[in-house]
Steps between C-alpha positions, in 0.01 A plus 500: 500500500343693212643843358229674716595360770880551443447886433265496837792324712768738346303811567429431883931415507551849408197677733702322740841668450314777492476572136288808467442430077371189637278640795374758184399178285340363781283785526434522141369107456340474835362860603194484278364213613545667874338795426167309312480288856530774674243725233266178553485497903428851486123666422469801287468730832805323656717584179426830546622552863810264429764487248523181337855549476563548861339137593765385183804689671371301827511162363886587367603626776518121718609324170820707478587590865504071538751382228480175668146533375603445129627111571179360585362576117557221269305641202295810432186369622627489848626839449184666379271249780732653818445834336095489429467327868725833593284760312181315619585514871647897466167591332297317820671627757468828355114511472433379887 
């Protein structure tokens, strides 16, 4: 296991004792890349009826109201891939 990966594995142990410096960290590495999905999926006209931010909250939301959630990511690929498919789907659904 590589030091990336070590850090990875020790920051989903503490989102899962419910850690909130951890949950904050999270949010720090991973929310950008959520948000330019989300900025991507969305026209110009689209981002200006919807908050980017709100789609971002959405794709939290299931992440952290599922701890069991956090075991199934190995490494932060898997991670940001369940969270892209996520942002994706919210940003769909949203335009029917």
């Amino acid at each position: 296991m590589d030091n990336i990966d070590a850090e990875f594995h020790s920051l989903m142990d503490r989102i899962r004792t419910g850690d909130q410096d951890a949950a904050r960290l999270l949010l720090e590495l991973y929310g950008p890349h959520i948000l330019r999905v989300v900025r991507r999926h969305l026209s110009e006209k689209e981002q200006s009826k919807f908050d980017s931010i709100d789609f971002v909250q959405s794709v939290w939301a299931p992440f952290f109201r599922q701890p069991d959630c956090v075991h199934s990511f190995e490494r932060p690929q898997d991670l940001v891939a369940f969270l892209v498919s996520i942002a994706r789907n919210k940003v769909c659904d949203e335009m029917r």
